[in-house]
N, CA, C and O atoms as a GROMACS GRO file, in nm:
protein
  500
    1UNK      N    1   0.085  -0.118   0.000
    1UNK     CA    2   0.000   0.000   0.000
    1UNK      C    3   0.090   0.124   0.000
    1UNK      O    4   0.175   0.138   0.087
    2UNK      N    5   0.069   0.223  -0.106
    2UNK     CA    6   0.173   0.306  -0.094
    2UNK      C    7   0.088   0.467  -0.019
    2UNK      O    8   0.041   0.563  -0.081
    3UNK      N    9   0.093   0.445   0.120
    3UNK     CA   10   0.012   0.523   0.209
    3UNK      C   11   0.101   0.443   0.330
    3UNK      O   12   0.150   0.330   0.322
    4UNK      N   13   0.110   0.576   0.495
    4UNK     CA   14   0.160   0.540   0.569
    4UNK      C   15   0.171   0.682   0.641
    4UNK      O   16   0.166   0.783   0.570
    5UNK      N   17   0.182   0.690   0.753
    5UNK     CA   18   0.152   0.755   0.859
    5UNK      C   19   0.238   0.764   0.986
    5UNK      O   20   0.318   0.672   1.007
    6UNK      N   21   0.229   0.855   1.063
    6UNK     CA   22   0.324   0.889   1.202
    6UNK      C   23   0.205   0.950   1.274
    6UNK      O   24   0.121   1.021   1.219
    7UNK      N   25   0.204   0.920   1.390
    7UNK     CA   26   0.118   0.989   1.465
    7UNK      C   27   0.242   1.037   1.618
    7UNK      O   28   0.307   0.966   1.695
    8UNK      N   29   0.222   1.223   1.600
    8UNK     CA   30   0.301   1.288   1.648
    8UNK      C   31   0.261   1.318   1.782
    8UNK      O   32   0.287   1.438   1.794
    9UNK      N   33   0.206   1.272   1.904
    9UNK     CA   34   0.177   1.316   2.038
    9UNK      C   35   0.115   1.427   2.063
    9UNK      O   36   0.001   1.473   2.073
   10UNK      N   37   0.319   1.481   2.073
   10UNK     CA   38   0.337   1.589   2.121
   10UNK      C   39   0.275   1.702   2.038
   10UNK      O   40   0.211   1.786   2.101
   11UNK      N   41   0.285   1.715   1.909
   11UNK     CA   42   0.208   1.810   1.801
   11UNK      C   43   0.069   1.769   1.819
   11UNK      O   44   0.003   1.827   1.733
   12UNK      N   45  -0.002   1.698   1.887
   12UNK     CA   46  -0.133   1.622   1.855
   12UNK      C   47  -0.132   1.620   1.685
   12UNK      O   48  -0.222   1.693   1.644
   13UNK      N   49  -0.061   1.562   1.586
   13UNK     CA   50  -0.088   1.559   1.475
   13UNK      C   51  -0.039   1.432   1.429
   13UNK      O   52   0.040   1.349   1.474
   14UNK      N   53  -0.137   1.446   1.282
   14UNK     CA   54  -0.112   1.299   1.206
   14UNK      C   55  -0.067   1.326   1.073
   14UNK      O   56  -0.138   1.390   0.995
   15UNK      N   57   0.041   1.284   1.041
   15UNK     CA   58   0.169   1.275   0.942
   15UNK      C   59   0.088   1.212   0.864
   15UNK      O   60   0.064   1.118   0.940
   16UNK      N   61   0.023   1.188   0.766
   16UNK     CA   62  -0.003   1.099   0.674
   16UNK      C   63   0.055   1.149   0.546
   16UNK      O   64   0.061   1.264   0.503
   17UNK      N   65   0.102   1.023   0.488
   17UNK     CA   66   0.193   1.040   0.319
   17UNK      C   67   0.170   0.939   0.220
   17UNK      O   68   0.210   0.828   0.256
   18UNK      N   69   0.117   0.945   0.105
   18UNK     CA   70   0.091   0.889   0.020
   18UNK      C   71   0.193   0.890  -0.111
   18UNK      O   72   0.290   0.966  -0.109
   19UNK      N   73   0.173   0.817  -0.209
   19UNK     CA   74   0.335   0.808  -0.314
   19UNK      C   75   0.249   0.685  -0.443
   19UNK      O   76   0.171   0.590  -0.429
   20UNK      N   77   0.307   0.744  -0.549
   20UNK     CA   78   0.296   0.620  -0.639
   20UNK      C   79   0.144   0.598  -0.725
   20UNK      O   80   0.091   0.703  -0.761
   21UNK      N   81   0.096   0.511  -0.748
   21UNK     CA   82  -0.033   0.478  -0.765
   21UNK      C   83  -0.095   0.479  -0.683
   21UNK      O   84  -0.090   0.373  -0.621
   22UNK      N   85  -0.206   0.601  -0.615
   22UNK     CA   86  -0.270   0.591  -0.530
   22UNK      C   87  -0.405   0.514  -0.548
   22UNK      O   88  -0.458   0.538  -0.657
   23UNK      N   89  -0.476   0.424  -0.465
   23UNK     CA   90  -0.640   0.392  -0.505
   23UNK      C   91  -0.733   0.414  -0.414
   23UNK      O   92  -0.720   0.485  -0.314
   24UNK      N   93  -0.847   0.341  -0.450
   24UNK     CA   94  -0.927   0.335  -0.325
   24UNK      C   95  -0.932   0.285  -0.209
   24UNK      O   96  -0.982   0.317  -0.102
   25UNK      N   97  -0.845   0.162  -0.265
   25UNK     CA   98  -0.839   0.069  -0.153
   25UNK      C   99  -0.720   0.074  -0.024
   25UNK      O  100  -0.716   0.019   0.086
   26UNK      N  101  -0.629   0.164  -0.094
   26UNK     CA  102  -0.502   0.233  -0.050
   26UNK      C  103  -0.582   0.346   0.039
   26UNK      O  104  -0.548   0.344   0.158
   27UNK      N  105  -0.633   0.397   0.021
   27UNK     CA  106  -0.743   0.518   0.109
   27UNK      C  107  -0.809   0.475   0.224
   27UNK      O  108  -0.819   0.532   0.332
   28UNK      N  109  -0.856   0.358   0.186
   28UNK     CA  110  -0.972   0.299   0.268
   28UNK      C  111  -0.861   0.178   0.362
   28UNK      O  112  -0.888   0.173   0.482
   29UNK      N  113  -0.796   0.127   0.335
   29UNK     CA  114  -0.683   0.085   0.412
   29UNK      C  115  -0.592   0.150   0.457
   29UNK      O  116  -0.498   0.086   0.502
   30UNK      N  117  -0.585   0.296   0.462
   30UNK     CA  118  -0.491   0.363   0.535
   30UNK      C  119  -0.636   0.404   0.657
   30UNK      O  120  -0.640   0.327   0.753
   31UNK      N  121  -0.714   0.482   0.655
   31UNK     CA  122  -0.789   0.490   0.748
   31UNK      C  123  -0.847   0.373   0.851
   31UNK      O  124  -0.873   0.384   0.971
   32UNK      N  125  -0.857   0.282   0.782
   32UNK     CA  126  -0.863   0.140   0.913
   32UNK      C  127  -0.748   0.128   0.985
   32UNK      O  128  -0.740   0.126   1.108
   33UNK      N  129  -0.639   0.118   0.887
   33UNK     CA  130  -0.535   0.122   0.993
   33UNK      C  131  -0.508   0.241   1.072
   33UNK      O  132  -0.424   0.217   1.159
   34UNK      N  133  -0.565   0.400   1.074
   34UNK     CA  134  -0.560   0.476   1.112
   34UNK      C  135  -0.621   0.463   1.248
   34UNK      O  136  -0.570   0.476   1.360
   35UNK      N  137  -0.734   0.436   1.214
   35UNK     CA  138  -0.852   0.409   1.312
   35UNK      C  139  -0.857   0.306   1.441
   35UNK      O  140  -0.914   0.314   1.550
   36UNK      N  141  -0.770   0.206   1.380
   36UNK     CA  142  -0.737   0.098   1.443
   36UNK      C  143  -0.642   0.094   1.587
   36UNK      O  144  -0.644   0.018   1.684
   37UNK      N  145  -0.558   0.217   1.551
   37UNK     CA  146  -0.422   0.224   1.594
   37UNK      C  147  -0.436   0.320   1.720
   37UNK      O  148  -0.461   0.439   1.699
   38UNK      N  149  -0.420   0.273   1.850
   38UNK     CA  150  -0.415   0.293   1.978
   38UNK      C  151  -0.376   0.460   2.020
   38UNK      O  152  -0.430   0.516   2.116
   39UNK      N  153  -0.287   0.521   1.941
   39UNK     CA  154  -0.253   0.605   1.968
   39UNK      C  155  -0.287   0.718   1.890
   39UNK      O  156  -0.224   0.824   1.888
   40UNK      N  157  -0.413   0.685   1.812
   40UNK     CA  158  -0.498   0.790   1.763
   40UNK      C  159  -0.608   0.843   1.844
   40UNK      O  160  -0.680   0.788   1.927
   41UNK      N  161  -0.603   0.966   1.800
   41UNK     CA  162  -0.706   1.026   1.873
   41UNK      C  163  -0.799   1.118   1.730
   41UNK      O  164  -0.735   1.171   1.639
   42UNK      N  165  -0.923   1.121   1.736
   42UNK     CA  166  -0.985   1.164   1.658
   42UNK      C  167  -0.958   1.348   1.642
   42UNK      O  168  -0.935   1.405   1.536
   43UNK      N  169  -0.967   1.403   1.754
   43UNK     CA  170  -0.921   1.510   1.788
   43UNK      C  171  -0.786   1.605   1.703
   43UNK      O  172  -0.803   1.712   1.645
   44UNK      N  173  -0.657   1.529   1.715
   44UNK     CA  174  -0.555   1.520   1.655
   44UNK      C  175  -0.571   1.605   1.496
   44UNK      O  176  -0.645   1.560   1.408
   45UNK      N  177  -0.518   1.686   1.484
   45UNK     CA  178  -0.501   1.730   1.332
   45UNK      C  179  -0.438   1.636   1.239
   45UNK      O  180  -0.362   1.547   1.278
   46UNK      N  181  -0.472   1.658   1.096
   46UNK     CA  182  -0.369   1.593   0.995
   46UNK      C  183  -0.331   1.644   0.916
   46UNK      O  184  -0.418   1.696   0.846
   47UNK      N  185  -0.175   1.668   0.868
   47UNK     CA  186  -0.152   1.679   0.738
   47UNK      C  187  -0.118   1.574   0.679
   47UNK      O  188  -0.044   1.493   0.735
   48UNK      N  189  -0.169   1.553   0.543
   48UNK     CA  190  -0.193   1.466   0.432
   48UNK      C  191  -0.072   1.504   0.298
   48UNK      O  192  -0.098   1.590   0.213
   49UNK      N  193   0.034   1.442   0.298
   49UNK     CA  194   0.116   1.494   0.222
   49UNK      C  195   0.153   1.404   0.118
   49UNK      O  196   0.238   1.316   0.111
   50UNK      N  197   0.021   1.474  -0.005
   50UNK     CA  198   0.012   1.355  -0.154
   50UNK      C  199   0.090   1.420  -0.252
   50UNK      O  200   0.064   1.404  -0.372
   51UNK      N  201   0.175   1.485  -0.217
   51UNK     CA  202   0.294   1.522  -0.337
   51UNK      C  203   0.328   1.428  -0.473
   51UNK      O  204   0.322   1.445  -0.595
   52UNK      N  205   0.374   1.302  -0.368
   52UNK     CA  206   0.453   1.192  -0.443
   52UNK      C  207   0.344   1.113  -0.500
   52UNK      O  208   0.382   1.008  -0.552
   53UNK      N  209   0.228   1.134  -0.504
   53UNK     CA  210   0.096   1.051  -0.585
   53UNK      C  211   0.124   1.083  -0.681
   53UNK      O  212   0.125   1.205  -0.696
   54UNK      N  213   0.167   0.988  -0.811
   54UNK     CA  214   0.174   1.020  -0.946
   54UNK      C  215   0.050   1.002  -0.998
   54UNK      O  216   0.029   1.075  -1.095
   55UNK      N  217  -0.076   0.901  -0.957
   55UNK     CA  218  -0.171   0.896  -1.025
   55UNK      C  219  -0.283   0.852  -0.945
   55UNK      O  220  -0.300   0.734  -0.915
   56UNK      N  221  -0.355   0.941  -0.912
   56UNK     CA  222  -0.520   0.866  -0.794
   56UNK      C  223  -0.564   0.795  -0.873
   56UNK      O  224  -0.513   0.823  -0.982
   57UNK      N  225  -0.648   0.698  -0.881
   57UNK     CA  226  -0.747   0.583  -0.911
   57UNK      C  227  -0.868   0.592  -0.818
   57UNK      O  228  -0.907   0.487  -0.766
   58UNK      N  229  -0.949   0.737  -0.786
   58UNK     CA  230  -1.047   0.726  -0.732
   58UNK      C  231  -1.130   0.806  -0.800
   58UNK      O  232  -1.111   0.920  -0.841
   59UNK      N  233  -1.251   0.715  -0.812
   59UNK     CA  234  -1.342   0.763  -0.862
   59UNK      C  235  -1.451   0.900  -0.729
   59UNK      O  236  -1.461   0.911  -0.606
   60UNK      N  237  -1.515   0.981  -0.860
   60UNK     CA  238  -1.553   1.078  -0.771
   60UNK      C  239  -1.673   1.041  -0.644
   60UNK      O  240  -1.677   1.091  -0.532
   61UNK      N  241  -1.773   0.928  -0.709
   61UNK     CA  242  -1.824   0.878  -0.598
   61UNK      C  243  -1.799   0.795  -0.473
   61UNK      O  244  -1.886   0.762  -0.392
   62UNK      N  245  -1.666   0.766  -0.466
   62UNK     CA  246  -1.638   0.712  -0.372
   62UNK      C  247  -1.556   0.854  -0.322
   62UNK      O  248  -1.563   0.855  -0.199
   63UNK      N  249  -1.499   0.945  -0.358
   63UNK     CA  250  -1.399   1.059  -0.310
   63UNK      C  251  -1.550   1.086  -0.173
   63UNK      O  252  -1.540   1.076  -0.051
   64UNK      N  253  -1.677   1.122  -0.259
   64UNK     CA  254  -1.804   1.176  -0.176
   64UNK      C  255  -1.822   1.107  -0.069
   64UNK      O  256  -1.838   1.173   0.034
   65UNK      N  257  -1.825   0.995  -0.061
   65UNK     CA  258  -1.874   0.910   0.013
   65UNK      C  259  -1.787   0.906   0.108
   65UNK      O  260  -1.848   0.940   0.209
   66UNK      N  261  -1.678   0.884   0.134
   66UNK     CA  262  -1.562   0.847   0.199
   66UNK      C  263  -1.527   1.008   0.312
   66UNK      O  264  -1.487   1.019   0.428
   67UNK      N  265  -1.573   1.125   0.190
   67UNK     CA  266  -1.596   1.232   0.277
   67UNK      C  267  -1.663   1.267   0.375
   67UNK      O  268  -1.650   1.365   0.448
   68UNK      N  269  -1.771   1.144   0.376
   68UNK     CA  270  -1.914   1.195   0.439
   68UNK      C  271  -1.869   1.147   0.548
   68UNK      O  272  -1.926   1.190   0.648
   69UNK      N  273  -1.743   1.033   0.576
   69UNK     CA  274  -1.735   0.985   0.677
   69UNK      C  275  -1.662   1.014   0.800
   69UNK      O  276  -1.554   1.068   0.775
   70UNK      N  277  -1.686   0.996   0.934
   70UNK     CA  278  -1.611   1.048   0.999
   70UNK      C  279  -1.518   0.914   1.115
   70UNK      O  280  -1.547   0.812   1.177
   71UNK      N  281  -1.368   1.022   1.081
   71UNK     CA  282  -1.251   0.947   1.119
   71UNK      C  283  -1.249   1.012   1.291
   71UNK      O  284  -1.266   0.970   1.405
   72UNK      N  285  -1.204   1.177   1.197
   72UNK     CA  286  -1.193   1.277   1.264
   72UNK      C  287  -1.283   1.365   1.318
   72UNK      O  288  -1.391   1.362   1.260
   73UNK      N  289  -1.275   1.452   1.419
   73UNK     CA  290  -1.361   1.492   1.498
   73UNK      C  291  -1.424   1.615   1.428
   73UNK      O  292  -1.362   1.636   1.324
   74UNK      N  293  -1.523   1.701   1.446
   74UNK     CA  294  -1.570   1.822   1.372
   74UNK      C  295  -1.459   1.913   1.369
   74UNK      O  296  -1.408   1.954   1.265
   75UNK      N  297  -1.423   1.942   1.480
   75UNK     CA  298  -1.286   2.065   1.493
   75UNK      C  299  -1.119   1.990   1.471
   75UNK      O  300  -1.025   2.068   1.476
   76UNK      N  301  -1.097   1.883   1.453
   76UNK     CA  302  -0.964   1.872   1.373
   76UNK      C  303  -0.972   1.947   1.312
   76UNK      O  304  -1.080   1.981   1.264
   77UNK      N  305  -0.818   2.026   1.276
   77UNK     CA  306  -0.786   2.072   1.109
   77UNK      C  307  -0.738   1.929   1.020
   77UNK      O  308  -0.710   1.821   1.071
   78UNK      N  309  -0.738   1.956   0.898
   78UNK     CA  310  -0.695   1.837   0.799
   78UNK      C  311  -0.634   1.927   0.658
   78UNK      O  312  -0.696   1.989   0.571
   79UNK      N  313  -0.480   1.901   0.679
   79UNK     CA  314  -0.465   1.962   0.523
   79UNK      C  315  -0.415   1.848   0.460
   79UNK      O  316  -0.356   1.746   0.498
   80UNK      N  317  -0.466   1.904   0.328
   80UNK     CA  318  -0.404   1.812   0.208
   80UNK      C  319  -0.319   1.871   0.107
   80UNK      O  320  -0.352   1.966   0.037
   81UNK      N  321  -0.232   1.823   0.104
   81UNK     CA  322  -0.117   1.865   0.004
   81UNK      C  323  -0.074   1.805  -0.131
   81UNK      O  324   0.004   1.711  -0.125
   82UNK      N  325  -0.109   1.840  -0.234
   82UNK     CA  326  -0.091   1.800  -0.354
   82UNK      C  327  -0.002   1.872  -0.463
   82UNK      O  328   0.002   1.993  -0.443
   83UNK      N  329   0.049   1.843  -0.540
   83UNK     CA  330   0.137   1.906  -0.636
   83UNK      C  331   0.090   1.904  -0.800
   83UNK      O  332   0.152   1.954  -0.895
   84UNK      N  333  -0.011   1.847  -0.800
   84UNK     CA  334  -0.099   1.894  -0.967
   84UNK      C  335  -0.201   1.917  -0.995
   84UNK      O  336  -0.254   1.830  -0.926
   85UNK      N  337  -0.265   1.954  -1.032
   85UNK     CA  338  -0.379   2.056  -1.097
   85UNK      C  339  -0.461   1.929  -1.096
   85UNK      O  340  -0.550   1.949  -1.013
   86UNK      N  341  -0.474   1.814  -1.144
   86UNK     CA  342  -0.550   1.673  -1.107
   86UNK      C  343  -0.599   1.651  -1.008
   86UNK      O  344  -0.718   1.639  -0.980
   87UNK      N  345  -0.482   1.642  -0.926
   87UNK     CA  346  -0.462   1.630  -0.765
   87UNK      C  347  -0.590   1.723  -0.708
   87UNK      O  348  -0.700   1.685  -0.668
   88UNK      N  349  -0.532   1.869  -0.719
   88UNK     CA  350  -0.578   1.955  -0.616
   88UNK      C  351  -0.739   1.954  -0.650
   88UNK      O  352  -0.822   1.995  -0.570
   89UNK      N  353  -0.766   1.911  -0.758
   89UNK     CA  354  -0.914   1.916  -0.803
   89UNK      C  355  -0.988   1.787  -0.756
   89UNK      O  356  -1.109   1.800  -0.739
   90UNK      N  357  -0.939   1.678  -0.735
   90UNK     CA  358  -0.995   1.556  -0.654
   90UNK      C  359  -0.971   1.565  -0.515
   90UNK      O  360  -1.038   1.489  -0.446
   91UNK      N  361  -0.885   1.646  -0.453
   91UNK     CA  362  -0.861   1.684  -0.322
   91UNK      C  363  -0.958   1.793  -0.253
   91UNK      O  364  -0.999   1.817  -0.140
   92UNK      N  365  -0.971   1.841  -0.371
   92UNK     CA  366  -1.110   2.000  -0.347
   92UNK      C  367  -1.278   1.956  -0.336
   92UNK      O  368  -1.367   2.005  -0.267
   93UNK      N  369  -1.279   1.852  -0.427
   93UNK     CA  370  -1.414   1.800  -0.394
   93UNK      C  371  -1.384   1.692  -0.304
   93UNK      O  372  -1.492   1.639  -0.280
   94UNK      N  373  -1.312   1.645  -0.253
   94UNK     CA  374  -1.310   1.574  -0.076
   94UNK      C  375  -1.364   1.670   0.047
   94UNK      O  376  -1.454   1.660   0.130
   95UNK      N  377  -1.244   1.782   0.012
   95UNK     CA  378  -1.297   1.922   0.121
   95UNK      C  379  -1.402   1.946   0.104
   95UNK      O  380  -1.460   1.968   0.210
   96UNK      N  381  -1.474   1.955   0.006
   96UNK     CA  382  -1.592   2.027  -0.025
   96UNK      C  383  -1.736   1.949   0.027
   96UNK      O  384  -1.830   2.003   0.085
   97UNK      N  385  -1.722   1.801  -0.014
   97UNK     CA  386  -1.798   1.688   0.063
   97UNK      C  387  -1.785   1.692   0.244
   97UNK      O  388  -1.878   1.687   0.325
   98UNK      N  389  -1.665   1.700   0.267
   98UNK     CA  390  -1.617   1.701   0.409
   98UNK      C  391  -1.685   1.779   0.457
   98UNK      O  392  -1.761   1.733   0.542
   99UNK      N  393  -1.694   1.915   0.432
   99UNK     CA  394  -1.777   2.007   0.502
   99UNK      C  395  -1.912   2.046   0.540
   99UNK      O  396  -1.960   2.122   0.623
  100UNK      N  397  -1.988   1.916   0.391
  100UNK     CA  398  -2.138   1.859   0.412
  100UNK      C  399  -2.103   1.819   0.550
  100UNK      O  400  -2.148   1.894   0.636
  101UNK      N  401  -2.023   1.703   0.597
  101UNK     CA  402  -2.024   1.654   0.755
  101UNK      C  403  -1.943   1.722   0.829
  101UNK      O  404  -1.866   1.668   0.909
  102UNK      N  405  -1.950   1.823   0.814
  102UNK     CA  406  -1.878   1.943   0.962
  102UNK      C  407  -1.744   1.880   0.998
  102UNK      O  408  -1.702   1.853   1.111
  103UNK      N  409  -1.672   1.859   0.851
  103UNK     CA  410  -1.499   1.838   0.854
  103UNK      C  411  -1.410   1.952   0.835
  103UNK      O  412  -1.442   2.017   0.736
  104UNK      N  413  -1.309   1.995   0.899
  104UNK     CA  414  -1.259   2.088   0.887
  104UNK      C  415  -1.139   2.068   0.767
  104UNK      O  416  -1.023   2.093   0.800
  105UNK      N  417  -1.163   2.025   0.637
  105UNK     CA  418  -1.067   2.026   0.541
  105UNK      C  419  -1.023   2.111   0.469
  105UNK      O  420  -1.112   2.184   0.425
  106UNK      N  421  -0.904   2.142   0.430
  106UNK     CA  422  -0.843   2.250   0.365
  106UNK      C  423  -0.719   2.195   0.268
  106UNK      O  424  -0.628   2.127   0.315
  107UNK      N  425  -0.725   2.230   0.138
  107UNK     CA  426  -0.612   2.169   0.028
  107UNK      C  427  -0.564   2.274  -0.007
  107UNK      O  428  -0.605   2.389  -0.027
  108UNK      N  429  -0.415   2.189  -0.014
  108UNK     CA  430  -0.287   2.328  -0.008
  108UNK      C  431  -0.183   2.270  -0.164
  108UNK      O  432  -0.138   2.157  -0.182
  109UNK      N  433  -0.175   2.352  -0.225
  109UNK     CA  434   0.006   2.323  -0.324
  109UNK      C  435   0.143   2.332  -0.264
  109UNK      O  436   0.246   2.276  -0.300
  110UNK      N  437   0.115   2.437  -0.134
  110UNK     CA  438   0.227   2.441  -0.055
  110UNK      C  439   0.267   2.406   0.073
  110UNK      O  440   0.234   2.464   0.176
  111UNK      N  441   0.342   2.304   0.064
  111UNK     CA  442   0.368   2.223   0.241
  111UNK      C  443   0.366   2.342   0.334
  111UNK      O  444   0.288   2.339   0.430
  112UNK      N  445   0.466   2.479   0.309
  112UNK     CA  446   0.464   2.582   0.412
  112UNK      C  447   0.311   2.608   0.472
  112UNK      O  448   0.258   2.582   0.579
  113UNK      N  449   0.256   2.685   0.325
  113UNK     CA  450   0.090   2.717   0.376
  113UNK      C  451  -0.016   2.618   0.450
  113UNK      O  452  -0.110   2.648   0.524
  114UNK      N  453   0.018   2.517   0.417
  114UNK     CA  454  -0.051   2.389   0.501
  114UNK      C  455  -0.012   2.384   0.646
  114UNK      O  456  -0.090   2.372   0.740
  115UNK      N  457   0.095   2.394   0.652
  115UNK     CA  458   0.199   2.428   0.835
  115UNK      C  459   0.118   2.541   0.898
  115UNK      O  460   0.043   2.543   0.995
  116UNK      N  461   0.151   2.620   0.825
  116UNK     CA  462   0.071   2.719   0.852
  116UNK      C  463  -0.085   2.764   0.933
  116UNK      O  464  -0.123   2.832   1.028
  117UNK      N  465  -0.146   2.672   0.818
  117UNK     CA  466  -0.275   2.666   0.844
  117UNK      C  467  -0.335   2.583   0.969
  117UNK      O  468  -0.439   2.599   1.033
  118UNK      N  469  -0.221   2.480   0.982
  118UNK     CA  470  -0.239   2.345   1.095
  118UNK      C  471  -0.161   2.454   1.248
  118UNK      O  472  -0.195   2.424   1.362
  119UNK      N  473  -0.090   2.538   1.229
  119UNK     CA  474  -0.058   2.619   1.365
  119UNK      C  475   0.098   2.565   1.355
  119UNK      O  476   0.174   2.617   1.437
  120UNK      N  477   0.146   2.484   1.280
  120UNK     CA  478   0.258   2.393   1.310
  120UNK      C  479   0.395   2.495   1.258
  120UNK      O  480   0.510   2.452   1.248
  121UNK      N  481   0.359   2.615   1.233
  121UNK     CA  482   0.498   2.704   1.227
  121UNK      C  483   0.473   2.785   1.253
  121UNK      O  484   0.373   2.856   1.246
  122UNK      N  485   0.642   2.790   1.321
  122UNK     CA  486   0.649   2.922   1.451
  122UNK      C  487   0.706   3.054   1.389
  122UNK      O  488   0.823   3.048   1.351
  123UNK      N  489   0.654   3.144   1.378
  123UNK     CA  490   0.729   3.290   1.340
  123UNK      C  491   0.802   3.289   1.414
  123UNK      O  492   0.790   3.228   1.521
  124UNK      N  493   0.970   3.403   1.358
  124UNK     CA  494   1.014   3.464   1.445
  124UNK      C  495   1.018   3.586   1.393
  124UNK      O  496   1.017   3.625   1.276
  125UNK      N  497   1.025   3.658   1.527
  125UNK     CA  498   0.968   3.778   1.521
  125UNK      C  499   1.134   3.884   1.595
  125UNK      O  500   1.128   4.006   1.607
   0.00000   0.00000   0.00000
């Protein structure tokens, strides 16, 4: 499965990274194992870092569906990070479904602005 994850404590956040031929079943088997795993907390933010996805294999009705569902809590943040115009457009109607179920999703082109957005970088001032 080319999907895989860190779950960070101390950040309350969840590292998730995807690469390669992404699918459905790669999606839907990273969240069981997400879900599964003791040291998750629904609460917990995620960034989603699908850079290295050369090609999704998900169809748009399952993108909907899968949105509707809940992993994560209403107030997690969740960014998603993508690097092509493909990408960010199958990543946009996830957010966009997500927010039918009071998900806090947000899709980024830039790892910084995603940090950003998750609280996870510190200015100096």
């Amino acid at each position: 499965m080319p999907a895989t994850y860190e779950i960070d404590r101390e950040r309350r956040l969840v590292l998730s990274r995807g690469w390669g031929v992404f699918t459905e079943q790669d999606l839907l088997g990273h969240f069981t194992m997400l879900g599964a795993d003791p040291a998750f907390q629904s609460t917990f933010s995620q960034l989603a870092d699908l850079r290295s996805v050369e090609h999704a294999e998900l169809r748009r009705e399952f993108i909907r569906r899968h949105a509707l569902e809940h992993l994560f809590d209403r107030n997690a943040r969740r960014a998603i990070v993508v690097s092509s115009a493909d990408h960010y457009e199958l990543a946009r109607i996830y957010a966009e479904f997500a927010q039918y179920a009071s998900q806090n999703v947000h899709v980024f082109r830039d790892m910084h602005d995603a940090e950003a957005w998750l609280g996870l970088v510190t200015t100096v001032t």
